[in-house]
N, C-alpha and C positions, 0 to 999 in steps of 0.2 A: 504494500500500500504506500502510495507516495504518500511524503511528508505533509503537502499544501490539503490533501487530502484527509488527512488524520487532524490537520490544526480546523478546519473549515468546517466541520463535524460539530461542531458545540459552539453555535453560535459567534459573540463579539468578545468573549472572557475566555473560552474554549470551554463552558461548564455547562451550557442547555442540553436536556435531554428531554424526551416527553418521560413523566414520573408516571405508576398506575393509576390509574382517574379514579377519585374517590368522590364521589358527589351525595355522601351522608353522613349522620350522624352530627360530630361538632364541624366536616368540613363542607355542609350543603351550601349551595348557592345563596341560600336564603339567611341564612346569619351573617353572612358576608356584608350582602345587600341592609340588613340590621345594623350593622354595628357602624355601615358606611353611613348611613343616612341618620343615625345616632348620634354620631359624631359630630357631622353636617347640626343638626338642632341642637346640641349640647352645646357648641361654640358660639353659634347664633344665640341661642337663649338667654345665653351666660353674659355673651357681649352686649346686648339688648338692656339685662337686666339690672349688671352691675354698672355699663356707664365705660365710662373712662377714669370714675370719679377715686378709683383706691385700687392697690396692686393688681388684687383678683380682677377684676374688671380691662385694669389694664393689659391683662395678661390673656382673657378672651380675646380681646379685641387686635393683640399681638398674632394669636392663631388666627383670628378671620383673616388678617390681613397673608398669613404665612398660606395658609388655604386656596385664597385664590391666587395668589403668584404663584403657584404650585401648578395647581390645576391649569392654569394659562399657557403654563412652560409644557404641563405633561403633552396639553392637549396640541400645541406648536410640533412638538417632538412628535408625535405619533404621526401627526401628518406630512412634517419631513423625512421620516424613514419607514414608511407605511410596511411594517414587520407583519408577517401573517403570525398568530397565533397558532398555537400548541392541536387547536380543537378543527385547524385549518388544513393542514401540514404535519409532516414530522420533521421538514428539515427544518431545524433552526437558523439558517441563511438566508430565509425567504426576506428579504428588504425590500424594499421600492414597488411593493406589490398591491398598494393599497390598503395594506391592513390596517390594528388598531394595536399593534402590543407592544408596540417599544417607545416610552417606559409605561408602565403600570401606574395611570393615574389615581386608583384608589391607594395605592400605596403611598405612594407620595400625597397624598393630601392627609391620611390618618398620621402621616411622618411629621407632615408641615401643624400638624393640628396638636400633636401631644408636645412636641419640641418646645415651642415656646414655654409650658409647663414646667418643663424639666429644668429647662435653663433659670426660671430664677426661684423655682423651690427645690431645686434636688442637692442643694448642700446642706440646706437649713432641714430636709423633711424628706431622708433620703427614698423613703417608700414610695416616693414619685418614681421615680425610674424606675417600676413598674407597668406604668402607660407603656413605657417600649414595647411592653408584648403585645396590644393591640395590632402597630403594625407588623410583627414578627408575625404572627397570628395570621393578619390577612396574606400576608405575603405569599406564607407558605400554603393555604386556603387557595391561597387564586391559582396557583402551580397546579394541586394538586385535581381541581376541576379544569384544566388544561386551557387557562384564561390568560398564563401569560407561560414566557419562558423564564430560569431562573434569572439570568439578566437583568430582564423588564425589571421584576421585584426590585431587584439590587438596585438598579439606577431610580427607578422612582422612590425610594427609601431613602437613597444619597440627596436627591432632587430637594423632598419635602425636610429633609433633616437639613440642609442645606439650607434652605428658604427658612425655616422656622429659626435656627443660629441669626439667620440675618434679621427676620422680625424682632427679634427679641433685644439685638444692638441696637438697633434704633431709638433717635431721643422719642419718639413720640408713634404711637401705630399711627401708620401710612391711612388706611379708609378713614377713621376720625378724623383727619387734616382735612381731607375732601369735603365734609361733610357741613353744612351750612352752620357755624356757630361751634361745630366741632359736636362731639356728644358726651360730655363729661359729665351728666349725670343722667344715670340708667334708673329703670323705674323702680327699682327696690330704692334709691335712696330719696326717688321724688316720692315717693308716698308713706314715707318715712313719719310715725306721728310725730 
């Protein structure tokens, strides 16, 4: 077997393979879609609720803003290397084909979504760095119902972990700035007795 041949075989990293499709129990299609859309209203809620007005709040609103940079890049990225997925193909070189799987936007977005979290409670309140496993969780979830290749995972993981370090350095979340008057109090403290 030529060399270009054995490298070319596992996609962009040399590690994609199609894994056994499991589509039950903890790794059905439908928990996935749970926890993505969970996530989605948990941030929203949170950002809504607390404001911009104290940590936590500012710290929602860190993740919305890391979420949708996220999502904007995943969704950029998929449409410039249009990768066919796992459940399409079995080669993992299929590029420029029109596909949707390179990288893995739900991944990156539960990455971009718990990161900001992590970064300013995981020194004070290390039982945060447990969110990681959400998107470890999905990651390995979406592989294993043949929705991305290992790659996709890895890069949209790097992407949103990536995006959420940079929400979280910034003097102020980016959407708040946007926003007519800014939103620095969320309605848990406007209806405050």
């Amino acid at each position: 077997m030529p060399v270009e041949a054995s490298l070319a075989s596992g996609g962009p990293l040399g590690i994609d393979h199609r894994v056994h499709y499991d589509n039950s129990g903890i790794w059905k299609r439908s928990n996935q879609k749970t926890l993505m859309y969970g996530t989605i209203f948990t941030v929203g809620a949170g950002a809504l609720a607390f404001g911009d007005h104290d940590q936590l709040g500012d710290t929602f609103w860190r993740s919305v803003d890391a979420m949708v940079v996220s999502g904007v890049t995943a969704e950029g990225l998929k449409y410039a290397f249009g990768r066919e997925r796992p459940s399409q193909t079995d080669d993992p070189n299929r590029f420029f084909k029109h596909g949707q799987s390179f990288p893995s936007g739900e991944v990156a977005a539960i990455s971009a979504a718990v990161t900001p979290f992590i970064a300013t409670y995981g020194n004070d309140h290390p039982a945060v760095y447990a969110l990681a496993l959400l998107p470890a969780y999905d990651a390995v979830a979406r592989v294993k119902v043949h929705g991305h290749w290992q790659s996709d995972v890895l890069v949209g993981a790097a992407i949103g972990t990536g995006v959420g370090i940079w929400a979280s350095r910034r003097d102020s979340p980016l959407i708040v700035g946007w926003l007519p008057g800014g939103f620095s109090v969320g309605y848990v403290h406007h209806f405050k007795p």
